[in-house]
C-alpha positions in Angstrom: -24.3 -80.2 -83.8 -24.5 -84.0 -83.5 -20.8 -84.5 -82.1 -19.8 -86.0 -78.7 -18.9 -83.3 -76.4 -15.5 -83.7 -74.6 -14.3 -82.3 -71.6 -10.4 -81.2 -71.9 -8.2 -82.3 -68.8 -6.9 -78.6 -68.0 -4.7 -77.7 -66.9 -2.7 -81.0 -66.6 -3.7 -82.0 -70.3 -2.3 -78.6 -71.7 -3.6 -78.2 -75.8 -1.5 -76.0 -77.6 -2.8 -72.3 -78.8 -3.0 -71.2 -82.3 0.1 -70.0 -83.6 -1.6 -66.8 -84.5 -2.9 -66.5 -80.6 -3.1 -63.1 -79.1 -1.8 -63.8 -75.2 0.9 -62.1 -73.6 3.0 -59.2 -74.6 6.6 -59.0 -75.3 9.2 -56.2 -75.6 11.5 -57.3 -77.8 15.2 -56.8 -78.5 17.9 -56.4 -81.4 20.7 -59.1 -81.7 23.2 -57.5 -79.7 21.2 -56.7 -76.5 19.5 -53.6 -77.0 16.2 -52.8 -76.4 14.2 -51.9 -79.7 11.5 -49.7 -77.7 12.2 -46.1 -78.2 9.8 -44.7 -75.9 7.8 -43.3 -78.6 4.2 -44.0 -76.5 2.5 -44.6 -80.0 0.9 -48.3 -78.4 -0.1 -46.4 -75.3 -2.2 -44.0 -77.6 -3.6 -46.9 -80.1 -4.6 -49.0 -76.7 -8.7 -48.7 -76.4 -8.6 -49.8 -72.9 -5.7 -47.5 -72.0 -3.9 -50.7 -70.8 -0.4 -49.4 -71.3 1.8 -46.8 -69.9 5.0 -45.6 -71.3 7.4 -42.9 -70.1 10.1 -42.1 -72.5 13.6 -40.7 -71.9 16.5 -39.9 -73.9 20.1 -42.1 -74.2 22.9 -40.7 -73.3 26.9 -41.7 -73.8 27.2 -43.0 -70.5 24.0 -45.3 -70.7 22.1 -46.4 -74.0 19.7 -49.2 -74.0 18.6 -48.4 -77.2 20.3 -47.3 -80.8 17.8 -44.5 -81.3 17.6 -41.1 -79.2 14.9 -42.1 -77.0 14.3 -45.4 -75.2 11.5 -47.0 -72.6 12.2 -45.5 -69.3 9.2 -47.5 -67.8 7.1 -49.1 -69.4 3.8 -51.0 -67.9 0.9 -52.7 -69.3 -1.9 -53.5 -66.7 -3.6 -56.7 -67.5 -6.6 -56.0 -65.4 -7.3 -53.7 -68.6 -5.7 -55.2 -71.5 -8.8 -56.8 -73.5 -6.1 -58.2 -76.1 -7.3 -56.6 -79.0 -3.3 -56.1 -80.7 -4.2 -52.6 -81.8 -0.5 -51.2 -80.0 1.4 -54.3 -81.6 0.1 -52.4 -85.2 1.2 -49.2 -83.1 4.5 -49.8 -83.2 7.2 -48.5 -85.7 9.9 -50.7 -84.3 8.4 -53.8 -84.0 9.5 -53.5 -80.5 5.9 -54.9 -78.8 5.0 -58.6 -79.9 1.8 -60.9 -78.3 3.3 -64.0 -77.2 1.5 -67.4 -76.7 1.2 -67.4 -73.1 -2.0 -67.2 -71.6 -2.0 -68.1 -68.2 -2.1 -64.8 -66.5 -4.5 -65.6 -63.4 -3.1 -64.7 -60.1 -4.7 -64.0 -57.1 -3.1 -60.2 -55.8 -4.5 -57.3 -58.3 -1.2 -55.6 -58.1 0.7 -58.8 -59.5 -1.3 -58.2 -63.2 0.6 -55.1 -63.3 3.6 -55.8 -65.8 6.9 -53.6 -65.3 9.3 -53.5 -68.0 11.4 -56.3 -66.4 8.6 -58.1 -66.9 8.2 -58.4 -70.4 11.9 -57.7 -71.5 12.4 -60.8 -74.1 15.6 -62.8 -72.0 19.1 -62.2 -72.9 20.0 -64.5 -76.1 23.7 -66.3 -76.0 25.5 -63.5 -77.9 23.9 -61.1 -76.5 25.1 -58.4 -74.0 22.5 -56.3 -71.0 22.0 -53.1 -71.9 23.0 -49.9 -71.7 26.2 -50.5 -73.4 27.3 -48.8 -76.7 26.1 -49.4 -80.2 28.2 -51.7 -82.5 31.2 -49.8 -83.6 30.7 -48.2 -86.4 27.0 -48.8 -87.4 24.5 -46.3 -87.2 20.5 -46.2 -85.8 19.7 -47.4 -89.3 21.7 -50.3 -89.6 19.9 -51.7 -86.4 16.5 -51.1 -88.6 17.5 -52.7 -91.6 19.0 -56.2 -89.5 22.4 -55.4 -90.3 23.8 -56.0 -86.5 23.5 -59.9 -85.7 25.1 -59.7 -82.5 26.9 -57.8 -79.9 30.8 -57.1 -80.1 33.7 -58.0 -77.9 33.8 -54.6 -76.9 29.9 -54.3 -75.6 30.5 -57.7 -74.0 33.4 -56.4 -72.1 30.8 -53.2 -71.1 28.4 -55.0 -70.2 30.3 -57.0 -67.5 32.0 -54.3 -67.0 28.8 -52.4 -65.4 27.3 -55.8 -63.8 30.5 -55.8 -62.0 30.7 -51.9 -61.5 34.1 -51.8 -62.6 33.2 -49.1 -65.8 34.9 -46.0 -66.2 32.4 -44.8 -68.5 32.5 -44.1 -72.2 36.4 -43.4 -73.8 36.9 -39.6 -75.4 36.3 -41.1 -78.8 32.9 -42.8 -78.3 31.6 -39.7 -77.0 32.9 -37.6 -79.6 31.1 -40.1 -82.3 
């Protein structure tokens, strides 16, 4: 009550947010690359201000960007809505959708607050490879749950560039068979 006011220098004198801050959201990935949004729509239904839009779809041998059945098709969160309340963040099963720190959003086209998928895809890690490519040989949906992958293989790397450089023949006889 009796204390000076000041006046922060913003946005050139830039204060740093609570660690606990609510800003932007993030769709996160597991070590090797894959996406851990399985298109399950559960934050799209737990969102009060029906901010967020998901369409599912299911992986298939030839593409997988996820280790479960299902994975993000698209995936949107309009900001024009969002009141950033974290109710989808406790939504989701896979920890897939995180809040971030970043709060400058502010733009000047309506359309531009829109946020695609490629928007809030976490970036690519070193040791990581860009989905869809196949899970780690011989893990299953549940060892991606329980942390057991730490990184992608030789062989998703090699996919990976494979498909960036359109080279891929698609998946061998006994990955599809698996």
């Amino acid at each position: 009550m009796f204390k000076r006011v000041t006046t922060e220098q913003y946005p050139e004198d830039k204060r740093p947010t609570q660690p606990r801050y609510h800003g932007r959201h993030q769709l996160n990935r597991h070590p090797d690359g894959l996406e851990k949004c399985v298109g399950c729509e559960l934050c799209a239904w737990a969102c009060p201000a029906d901010a967020i839009y998901v369409e599912g779809a299911s992986n298939t041998a030839e593409e997988r960007f996820s280790p479960g059945e299902r994975y993000g098709r698209v995936y949107q969160i309009n900001y024009l809505r969002c009141i950033f309340c974290g109710l989808c963040i406790e939504a989701c099963p896979t920890r897939a959708l995180t809040m971030t720190n970043e709060y400058e959003l502010a733009d000047d086209n309506r359309a531009d607050l829109i946020y695609e998928k490629k928007d809030l895809l976490a970036p690519l890690l070193p040791g990581m490879a860009a989905p869809p490519h196949a899970m780690v040989p011989g893990t299953t949906e549940t060892d991606y749950y329980l942390g057991k992958v730490t990184g992608a293989v030789a062989a998703q790397a090699a996919e990976s560039e494979a498909r960036r450089l359109g080279t891929w023949a698609g998946p061998s006889d006994e990955e599809v068979s698996a």
